[in-house]
KEZA-25138 format. One record per residue (C-alpha): residue number from 1; residue in one letter; x, y, z. Coordinates in nm, 4 decimals. Each point is the difference from the previous one (the first is absolute). Last residue first. Example, Ala and Ser with C-alpha at 12.3 -4.5 7.8 and 13.67 -1.06 7.14 Angstrom:
% KEZA-25138
> num | residuo | xx | yy | zz
> 2 | s | 1.3670 | -0.1060 | 0.7140
> 1 | a | -0.1370 | -0.3440 | 0.0660
This chain:
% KEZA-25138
> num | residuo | xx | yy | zz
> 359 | x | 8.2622 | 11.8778 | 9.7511
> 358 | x | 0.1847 | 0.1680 | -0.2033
> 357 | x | 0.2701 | -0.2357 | 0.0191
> 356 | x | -0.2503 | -0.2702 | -0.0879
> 355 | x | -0.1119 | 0.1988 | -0.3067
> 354 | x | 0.3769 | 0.0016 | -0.1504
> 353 | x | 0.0817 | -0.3903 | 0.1316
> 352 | x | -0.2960 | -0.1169 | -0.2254
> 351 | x | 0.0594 | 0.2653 | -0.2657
> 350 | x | 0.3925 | -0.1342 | -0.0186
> 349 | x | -0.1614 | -0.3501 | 0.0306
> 348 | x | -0.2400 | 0.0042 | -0.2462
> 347 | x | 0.2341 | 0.1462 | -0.2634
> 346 | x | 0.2272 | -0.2514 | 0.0493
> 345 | x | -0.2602 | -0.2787 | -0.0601
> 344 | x | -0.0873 | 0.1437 | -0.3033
> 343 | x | 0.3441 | 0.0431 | -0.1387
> 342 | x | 0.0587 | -0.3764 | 0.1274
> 341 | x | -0.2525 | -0.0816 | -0.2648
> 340 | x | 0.0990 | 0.1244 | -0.2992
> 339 | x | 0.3293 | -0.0392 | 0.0946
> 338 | x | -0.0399 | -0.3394 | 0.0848
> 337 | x | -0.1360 | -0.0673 | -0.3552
> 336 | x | 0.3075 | 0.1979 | -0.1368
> 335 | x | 0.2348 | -0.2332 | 0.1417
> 334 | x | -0.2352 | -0.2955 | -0.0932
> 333 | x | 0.1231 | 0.0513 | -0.3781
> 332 | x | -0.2805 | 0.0335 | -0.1822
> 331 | x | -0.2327 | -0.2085 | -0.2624
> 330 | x | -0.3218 | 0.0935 | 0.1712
> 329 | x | -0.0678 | -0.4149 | 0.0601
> 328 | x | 0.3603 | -0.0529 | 0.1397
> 327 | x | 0.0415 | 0.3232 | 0.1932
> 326 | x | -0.3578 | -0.0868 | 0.1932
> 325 | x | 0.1222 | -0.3210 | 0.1176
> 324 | x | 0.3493 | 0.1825 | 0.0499
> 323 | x | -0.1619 | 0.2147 | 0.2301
> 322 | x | -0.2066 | -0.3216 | 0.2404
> 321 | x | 0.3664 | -0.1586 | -0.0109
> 320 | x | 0.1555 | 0.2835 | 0.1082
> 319 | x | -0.3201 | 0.0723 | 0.2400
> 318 | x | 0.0378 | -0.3479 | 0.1481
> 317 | x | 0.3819 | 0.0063 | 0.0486
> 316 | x | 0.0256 | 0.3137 | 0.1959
> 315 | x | -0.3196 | -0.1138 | 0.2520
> 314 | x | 0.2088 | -0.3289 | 0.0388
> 313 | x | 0.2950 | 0.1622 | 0.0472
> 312 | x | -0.1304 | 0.2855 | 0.2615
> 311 | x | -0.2045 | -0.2897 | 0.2268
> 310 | x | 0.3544 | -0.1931 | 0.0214
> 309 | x | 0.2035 | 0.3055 | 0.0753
> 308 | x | -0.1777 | 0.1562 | 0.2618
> 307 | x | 0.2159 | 0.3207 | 0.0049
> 306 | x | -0.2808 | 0.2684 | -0.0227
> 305 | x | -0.1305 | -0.0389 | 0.3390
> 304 | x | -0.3101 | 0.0648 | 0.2706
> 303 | x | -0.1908 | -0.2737 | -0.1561
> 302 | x | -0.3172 | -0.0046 | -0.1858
> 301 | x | 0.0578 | -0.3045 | -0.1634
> 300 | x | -0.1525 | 0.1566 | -0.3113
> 299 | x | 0.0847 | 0.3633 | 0.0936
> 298 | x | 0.4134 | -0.0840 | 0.0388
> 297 | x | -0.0537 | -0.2341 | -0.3083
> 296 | x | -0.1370 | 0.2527 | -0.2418
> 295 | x | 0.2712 | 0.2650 | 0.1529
> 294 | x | 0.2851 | -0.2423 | -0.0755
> 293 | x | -0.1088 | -0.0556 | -0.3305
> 292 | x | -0.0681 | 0.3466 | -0.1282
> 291 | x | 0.3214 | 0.1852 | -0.0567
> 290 | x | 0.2362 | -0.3279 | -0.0307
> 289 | x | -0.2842 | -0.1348 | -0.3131
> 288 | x | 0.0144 | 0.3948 | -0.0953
> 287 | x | 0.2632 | -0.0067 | -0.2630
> 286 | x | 0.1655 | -0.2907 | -0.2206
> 285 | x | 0.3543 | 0.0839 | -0.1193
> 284 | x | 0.1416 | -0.2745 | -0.2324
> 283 | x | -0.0671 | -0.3315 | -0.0127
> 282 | x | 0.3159 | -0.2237 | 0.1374
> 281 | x | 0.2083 | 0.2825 | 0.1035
> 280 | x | -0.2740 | 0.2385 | 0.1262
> 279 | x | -0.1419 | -0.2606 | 0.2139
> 278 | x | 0.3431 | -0.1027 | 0.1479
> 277 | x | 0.0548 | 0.3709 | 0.0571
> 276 | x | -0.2842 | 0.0514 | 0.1710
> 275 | x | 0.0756 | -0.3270 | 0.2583
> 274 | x | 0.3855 | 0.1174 | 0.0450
> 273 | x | -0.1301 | 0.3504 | 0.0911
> 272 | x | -0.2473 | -0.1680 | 0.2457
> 271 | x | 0.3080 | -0.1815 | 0.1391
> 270 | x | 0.2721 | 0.2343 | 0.0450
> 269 | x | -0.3311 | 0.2847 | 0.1673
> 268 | x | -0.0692 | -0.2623 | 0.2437
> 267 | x | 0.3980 | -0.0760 | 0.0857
> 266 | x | 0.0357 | 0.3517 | 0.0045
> 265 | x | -0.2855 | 0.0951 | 0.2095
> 264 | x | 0.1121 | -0.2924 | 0.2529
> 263 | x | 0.3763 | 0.1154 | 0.0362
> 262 | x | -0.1018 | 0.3760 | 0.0770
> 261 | x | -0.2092 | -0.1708 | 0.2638
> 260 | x | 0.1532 | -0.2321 | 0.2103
> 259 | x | -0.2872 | -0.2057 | 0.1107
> 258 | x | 0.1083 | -0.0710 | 0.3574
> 257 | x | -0.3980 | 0.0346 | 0.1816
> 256 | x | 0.1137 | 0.3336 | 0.1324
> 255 | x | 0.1242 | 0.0711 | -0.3037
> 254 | x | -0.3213 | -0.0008 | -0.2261
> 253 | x | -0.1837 | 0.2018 | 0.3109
> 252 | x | 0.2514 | 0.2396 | -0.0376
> 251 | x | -0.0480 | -0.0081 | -0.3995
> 250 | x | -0.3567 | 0.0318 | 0.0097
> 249 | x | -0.2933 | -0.2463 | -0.0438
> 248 | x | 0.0332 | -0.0450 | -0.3301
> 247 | x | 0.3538 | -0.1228 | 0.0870
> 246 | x | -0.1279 | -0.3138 | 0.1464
> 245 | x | -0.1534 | -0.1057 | -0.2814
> 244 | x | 0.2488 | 0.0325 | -0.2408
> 243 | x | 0.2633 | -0.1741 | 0.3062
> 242 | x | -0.2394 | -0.2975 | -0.1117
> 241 | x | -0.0272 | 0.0044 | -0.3512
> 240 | x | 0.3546 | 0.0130 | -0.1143
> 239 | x | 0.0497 | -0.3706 | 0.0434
> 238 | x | -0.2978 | -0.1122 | -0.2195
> 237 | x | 0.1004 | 0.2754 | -0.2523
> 236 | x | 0.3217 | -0.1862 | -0.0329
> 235 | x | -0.1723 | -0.3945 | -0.0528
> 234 | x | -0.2206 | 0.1861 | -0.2820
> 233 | x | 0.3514 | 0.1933 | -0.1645
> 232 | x | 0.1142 | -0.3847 | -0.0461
> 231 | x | -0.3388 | -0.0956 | -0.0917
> 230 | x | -0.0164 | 0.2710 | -0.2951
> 229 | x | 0.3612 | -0.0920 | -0.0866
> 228 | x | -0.1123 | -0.3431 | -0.0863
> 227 | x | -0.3189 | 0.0732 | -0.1561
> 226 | x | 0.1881 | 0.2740 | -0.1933
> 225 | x | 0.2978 | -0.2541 | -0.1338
> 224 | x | -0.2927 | -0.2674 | -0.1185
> 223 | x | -0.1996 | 0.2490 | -0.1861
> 222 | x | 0.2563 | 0.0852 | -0.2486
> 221 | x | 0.0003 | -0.3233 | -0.1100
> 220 | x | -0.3538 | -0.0740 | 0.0677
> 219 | x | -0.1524 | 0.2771 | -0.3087
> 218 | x | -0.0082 | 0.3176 | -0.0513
> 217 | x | -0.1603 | 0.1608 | -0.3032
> 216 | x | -0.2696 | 0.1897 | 0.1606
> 215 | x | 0.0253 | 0.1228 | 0.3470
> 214 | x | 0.0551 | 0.3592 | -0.0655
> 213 | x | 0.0506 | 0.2856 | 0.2113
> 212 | x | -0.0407 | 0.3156 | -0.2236
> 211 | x | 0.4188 | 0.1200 | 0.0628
> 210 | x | 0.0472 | -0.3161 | -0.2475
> 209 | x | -0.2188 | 0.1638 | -0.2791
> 208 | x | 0.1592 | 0.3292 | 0.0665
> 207 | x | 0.3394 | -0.1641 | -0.1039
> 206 | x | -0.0708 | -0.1396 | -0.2579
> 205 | x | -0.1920 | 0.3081 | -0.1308
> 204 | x | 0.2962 | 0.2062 | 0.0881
> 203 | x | 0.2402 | -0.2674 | -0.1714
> 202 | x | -0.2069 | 0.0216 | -0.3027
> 201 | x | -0.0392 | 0.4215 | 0.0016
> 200 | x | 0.3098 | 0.0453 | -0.0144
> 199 | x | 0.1940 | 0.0855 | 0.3286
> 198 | x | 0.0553 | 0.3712 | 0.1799
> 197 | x | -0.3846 | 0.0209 | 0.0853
> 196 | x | 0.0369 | -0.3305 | 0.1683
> 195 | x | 0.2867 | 0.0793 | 0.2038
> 194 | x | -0.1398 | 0.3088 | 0.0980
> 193 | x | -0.3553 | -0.1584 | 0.1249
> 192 | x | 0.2734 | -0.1888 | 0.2150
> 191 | x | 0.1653 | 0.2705 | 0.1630
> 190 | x | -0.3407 | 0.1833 | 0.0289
> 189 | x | -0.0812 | -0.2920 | 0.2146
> 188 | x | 0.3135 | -0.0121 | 0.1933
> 187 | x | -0.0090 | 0.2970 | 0.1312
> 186 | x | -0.4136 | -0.0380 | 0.1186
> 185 | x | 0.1090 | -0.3505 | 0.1590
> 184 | x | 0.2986 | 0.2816 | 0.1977
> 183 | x | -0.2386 | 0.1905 | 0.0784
> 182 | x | -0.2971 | -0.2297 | 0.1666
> 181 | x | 0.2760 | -0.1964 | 0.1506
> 180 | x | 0.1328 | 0.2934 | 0.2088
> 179 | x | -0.3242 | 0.0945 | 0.1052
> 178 | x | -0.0876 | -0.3949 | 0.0696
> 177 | x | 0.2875 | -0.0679 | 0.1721
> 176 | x | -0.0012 | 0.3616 | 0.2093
> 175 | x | -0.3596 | -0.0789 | 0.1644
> 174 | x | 0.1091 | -0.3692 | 0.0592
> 173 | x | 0.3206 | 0.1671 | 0.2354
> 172 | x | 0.3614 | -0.2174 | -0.0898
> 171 | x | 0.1959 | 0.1350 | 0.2839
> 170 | x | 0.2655 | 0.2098 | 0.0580
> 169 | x | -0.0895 | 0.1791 | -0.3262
> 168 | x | -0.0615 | -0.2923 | -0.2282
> 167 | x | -0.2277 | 0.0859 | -0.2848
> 166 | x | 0.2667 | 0.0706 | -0.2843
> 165 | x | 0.1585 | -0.2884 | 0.0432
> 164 | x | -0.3169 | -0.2265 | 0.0278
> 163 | x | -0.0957 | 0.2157 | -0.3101
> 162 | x | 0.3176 | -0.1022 | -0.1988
> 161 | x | 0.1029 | -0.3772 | 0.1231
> 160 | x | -0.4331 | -0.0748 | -0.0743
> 159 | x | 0.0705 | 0.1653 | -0.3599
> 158 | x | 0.3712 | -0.1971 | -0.0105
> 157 | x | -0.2242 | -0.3216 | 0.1009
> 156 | x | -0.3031 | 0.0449 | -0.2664
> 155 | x | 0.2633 | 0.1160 | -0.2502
> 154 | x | 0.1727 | -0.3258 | 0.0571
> 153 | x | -0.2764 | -0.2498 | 0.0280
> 152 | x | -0.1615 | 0.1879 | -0.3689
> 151 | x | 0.3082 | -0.0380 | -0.1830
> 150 | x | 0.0481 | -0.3564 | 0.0844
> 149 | x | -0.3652 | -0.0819 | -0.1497
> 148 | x | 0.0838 | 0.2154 | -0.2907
> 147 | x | 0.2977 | -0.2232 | -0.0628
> 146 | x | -0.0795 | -0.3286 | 0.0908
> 145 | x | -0.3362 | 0.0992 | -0.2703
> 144 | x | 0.1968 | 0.1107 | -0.2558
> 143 | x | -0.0944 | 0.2876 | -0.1534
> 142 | x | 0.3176 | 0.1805 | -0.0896
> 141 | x | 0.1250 | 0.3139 | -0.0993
> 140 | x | 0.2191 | 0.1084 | 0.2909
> 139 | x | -0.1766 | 0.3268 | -0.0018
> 138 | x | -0.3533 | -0.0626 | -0.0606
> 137 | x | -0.0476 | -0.3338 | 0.1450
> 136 | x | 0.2677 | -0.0209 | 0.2709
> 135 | x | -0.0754 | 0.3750 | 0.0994
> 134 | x | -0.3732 | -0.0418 | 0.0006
> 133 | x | 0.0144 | -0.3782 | 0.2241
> 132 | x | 0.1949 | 0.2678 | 0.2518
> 131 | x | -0.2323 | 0.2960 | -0.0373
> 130 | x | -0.3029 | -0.2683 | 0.0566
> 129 | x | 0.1528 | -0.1468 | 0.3146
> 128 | x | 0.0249 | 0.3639 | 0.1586
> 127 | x | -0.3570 | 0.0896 | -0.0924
> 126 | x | -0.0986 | -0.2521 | 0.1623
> 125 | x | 0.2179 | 0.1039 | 0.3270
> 124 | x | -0.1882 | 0.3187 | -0.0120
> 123 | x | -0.1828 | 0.1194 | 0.3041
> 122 | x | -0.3309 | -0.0857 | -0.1698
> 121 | x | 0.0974 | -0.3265 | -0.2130
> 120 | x | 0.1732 | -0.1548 | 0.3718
> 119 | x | -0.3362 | 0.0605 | 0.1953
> 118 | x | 0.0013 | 0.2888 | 0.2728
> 117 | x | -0.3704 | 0.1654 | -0.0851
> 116 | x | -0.1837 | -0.1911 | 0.2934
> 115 | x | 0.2580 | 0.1710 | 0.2131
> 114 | x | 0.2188 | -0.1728 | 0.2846
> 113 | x | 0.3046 | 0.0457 | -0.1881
> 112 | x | 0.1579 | -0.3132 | 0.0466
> 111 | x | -0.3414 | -0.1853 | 0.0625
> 110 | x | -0.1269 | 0.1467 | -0.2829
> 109 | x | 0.3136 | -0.0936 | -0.1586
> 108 | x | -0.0101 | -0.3859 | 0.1136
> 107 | x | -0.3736 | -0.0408 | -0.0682
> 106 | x | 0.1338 | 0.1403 | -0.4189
> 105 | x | 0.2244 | -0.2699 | 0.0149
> 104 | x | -0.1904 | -0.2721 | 0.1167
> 103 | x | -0.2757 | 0.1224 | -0.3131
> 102 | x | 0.2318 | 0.0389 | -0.2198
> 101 | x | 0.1949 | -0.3734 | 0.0580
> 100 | x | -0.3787 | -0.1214 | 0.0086
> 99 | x | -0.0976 | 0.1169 | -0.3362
> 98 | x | 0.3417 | -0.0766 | -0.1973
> 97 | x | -0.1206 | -0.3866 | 0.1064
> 96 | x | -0.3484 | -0.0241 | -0.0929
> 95 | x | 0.0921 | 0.1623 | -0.3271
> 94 | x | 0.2567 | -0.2040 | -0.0834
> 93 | x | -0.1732 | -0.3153 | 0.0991
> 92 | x | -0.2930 | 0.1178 | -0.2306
> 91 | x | 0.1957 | 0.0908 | -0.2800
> 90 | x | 0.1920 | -0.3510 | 0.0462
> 89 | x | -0.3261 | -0.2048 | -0.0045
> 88 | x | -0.1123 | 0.1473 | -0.3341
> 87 | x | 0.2773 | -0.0934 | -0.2686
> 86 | x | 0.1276 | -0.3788 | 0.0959
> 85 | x | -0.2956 | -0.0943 | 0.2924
> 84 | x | -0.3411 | 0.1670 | -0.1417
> 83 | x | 0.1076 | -0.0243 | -0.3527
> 82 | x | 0.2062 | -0.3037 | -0.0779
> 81 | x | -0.2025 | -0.1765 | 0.3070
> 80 | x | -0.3213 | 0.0344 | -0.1332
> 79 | x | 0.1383 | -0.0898 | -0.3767
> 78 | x | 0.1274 | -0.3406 | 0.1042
> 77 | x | -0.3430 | -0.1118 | 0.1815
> 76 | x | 0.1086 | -0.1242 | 0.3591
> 75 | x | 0.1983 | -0.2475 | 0.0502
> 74 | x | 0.2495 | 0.1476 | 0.2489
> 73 | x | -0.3048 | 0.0781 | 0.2345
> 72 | x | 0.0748 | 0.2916 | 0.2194
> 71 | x | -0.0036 | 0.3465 | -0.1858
> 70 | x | -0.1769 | -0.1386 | -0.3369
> 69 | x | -0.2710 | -0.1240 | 0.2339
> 68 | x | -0.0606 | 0.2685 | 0.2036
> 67 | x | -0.0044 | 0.2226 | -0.3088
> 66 | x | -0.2430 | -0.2358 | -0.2039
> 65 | x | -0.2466 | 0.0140 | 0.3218
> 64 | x | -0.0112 | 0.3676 | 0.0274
> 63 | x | -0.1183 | -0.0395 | -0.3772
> 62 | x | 0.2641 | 0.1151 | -0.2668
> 61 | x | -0.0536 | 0.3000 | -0.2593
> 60 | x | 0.2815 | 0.0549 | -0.2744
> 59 | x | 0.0348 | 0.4052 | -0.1019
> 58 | x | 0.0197 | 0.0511 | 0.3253
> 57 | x | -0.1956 | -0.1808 | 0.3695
> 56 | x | 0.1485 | -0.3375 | 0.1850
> 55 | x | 0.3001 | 0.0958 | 0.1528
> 54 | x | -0.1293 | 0.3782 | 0.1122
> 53 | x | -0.3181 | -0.1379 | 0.1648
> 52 | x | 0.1604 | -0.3071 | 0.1422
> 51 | x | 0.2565 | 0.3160 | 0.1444
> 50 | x | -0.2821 | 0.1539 | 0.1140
> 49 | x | -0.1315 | -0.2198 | 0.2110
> 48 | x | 0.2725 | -0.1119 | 0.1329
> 47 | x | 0.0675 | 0.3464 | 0.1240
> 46 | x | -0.3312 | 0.0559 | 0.0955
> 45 | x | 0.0244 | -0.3148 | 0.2501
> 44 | x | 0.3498 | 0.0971 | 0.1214
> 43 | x | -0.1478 | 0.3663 | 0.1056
> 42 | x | -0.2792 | -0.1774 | 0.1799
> 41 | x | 0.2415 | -0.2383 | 0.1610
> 40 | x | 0.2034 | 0.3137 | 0.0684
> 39 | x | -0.2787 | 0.2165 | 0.1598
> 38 | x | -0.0981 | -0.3092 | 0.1962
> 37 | x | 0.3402 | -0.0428 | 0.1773
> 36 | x | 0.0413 | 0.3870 | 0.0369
> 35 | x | -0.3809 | -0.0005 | 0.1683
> 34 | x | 0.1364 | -0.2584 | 0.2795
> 33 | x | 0.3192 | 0.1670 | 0.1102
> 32 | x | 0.2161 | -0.2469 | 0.0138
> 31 | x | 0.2435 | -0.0742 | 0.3518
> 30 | x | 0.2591 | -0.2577 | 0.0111
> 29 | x | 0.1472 | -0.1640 | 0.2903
> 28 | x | 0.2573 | -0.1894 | 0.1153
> 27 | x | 0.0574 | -0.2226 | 0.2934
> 26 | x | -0.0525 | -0.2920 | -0.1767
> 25 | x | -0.2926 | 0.0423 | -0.1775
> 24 | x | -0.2610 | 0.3012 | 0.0414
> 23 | x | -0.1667 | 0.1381 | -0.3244
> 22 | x | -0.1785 | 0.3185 | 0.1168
> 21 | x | -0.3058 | 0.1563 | -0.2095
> 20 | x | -0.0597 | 0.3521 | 0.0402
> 19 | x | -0.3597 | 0.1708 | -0.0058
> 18 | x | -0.1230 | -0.3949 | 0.1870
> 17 | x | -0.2687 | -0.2036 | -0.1584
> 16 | x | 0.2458 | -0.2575 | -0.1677
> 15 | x | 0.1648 | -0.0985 | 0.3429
> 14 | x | 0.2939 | -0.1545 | -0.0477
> 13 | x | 0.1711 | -0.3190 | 0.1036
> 12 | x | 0.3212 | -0.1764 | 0.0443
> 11 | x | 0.0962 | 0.1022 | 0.3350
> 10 | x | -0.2307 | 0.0437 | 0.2760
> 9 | x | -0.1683 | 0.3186 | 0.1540
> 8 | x | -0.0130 | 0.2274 | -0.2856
> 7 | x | 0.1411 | 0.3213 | 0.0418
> 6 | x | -0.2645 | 0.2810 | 0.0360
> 5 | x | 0.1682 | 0.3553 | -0.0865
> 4 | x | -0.2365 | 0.1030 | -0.2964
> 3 | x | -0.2856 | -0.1125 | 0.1266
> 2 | x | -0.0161 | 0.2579 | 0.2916
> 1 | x | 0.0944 | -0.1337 | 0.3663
């Protein structure tokens, strides 16, 4: 019997050596792979990490243990806490946040789609939320953040209503979603580079500096209403995981286990749309974190899937974090930071994919 199918003997225990730990109590059991486990403490370590890094480094330096302090010890120096808890703290909870709702979404479309290249800001749902937060800035005239934020959820829906629309053809088929989404993100693009060549030039710079991604400026007010919608879409891409799985290995297979398909792609595609949108709303479009997330994690815990969600967030929010480090000290929005990078990264893979085809 190979190590991955041994069930441990008596309740209550584990054995730490094993590929797969098994949790027995009570009749129930629950299986871990062993590597995912240490790839997340290792991810949750650099996370921390960074985010002392983050709270305690600008134009006022703290030590590690000035952070720690000001975080958890309500008598802490008065000036600590003004700047790493009051103006710092929410950046950082912002960014850790808006990382791991792209990162869950973009595991979610490359599950959908089953192609590396399916995240949400490549078949087009991003651009989608931008065209809507575009049309209540540049059209409607205001800047309101309600506003913009509301734009953004309802072009990222009609966008997702559109391609899904567009896609289905007895059958919602990943190659078609990301074909269809590919054109109609392209559409909506030149809709909004319209929009901003129609404008002055103060609401097109406004405008443009929103479609950046920016997490400056934003403080726990706004942040409370994303947390909270961030763990309500969390709790949903819990429940879509499973039939995800299944699917990847072929829609008979999918319903011979009773995963009703059609209804599982478009729960999974209602929820990672909900995720980018959420993103967009709160800090405007942010590209590559849903490209190259899921792929980091899939080769970190070397596992046979995209849709490991918990792996995925935490590799999401430690490069948002790690690219608005950088964004902070280079004076940029992190938008363009991930662009920077995530242009890299997407070269990589099309050449990656290119010379293994060849081969």
């Amino acid at each position: 019997m190979t190590s991955r199918t041994t069930l441990l003997p008596a309740p209550d225990r584990v054995d730490f050596g094993r590929t797969v730990w098994t949790w027995r109590r009570a009749g129930t059991a629950l299986r871990v792979d062993r590597r995912s486990v240490l790839v997340c403490a290792a991810l949750a370590v650099v996370l921390a990490a960074l985010a002392v890094l983050t709270l305690g480094t600008g134009s006022l330096s703290f030590t590690p243990a000035q952070v720690l302090s000001a975080l958890f010890d309500p008598d802490a120096d008065s000036r600590a806490r003004l700047v790493v808890v009051n103006w710092r703290l929410p950046r950082l909870l912002f960014a850790i946040v808006c990382g791991a709702a792209l990162a869950i979404s973009g595991a979610l479309f490359q599950s959908l789609t089953k192609n590396p290249l399916g995240s949400p800001d490549v078949i087009g749902f991003a651009s989608g939320s931008y065209a809507g937060a575009s049309v209540v800035m540049l059209l409607l005239g205001t800047a309101d953040y309600l506003a913009v934020a509301s734009g953004s959820l309802i072009g990222g829906a009609l966008t997702a209503f559109l391609v899904y629309l567009l896609a289905y053809r007895n059958g919602l088929a990943p190659f078609r979603l990301v074909i269809v989404g590919i054109a109609v993100g392209a559409f909506l693009s030149s809709l909004t580079s319209m929009m901003l060549l129609s404008v002055s030039p103060q609401q097109a710079m406004l405008a443009a500096t929103w479609g950046a991604g920016s997490l400056s400026g934003l403080g726990f007010e706004q942040l409370r209403a994303t947390a909270v919608a961030f763990v309500v879409l969390l709790i949903c891409s819990a429940a879509v995981v499973r039939p995800l799985v299944h699917l990847e290995l072929g829609d008979d297979a999918a319903v011979a286990l009773g995963i009703r398909a059609q209804r599982a792609r478009l729960a999974a595609t209602l929820v990672g749309v909900a995720l980018t949108a959420l993103v967009t709303a709160a800090v405007g479009p942010i590209s590559f974190i849903a490209l190259a997330a899921p792929q980091i994690a899939q080769r970190l815990t070397r596992a046979s899937t995209t849709v490991r969600i918990v792996p995925a967030a935490l590799t999401g929010a430690v490069i948002l974090v790690g690219a608005d480090f950088v964004a902070q000290r280079v004076d940029l929005p992190v938008g363009v930071v991930t662009v920077c990078v995530g242009g890299a990264y997407l070269a990589w893979l099309l050449a990656r994919r290119y010379t293994g085809r060849r081969a």
